[in-house]
N, C-alpha and C positions, 0 to 999 in steps of 0.2 A: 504494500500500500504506500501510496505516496505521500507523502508531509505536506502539510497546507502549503510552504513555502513554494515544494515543486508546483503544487497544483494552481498557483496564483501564478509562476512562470510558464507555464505553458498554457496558461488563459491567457497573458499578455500576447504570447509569442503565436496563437490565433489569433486575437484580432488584430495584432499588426499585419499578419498574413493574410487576413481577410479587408481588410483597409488598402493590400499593397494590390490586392486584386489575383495574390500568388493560391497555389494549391497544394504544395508542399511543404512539410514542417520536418523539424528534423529536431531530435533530443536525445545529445547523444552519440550513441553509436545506431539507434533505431529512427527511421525514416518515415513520414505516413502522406499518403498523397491522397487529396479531395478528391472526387469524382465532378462534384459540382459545388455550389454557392451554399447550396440548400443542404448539402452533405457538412460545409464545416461551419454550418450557424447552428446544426444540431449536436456538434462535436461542442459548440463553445455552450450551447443551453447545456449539457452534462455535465461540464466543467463545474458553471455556476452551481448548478445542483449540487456536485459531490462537495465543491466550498462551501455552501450555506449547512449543506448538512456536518462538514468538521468542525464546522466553528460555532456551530449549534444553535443557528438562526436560519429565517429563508430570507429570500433578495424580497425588497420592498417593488412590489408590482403596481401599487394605486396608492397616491396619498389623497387622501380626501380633507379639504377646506370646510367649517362652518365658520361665518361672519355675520353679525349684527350691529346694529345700528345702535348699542350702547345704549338703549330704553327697555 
């Protein structure tokens, strides 16, 4: 199993790779190539996921605002 620290490096080191427009990542001595977009946006929501779940929170998905008019 990987240590948060790995796991927050190789969530960066996706979405700079998905930012560069590239398909392969590399960690390592082990290589891994996207097929498509939609293949390594599902690699990085896992990522998210296995981080929220070590660090033993989930990712904030909706903040919700209420405001009044102080009356």
């Amino acid at each position: 199993m990987a240590t948060l620290a790995e796991l927050r490096d190789r969530l960066d080191r996706l979405r700079d790779a998905r930012a560069g427009g590239e398909h392969e990542i590399s960690y390592g001595d082990e290589r891994v190539v996207f097929r498509s977009d939609a293949e390594l946006a599902s690699a990085i929501d896992d990522l998210e996921r296995q981080i929220a779940a070590a660090s033993g929170g989930s990712p904030v998905r909706m903040v919700r605002f209420s405001t009044s008019k102080g009356i």
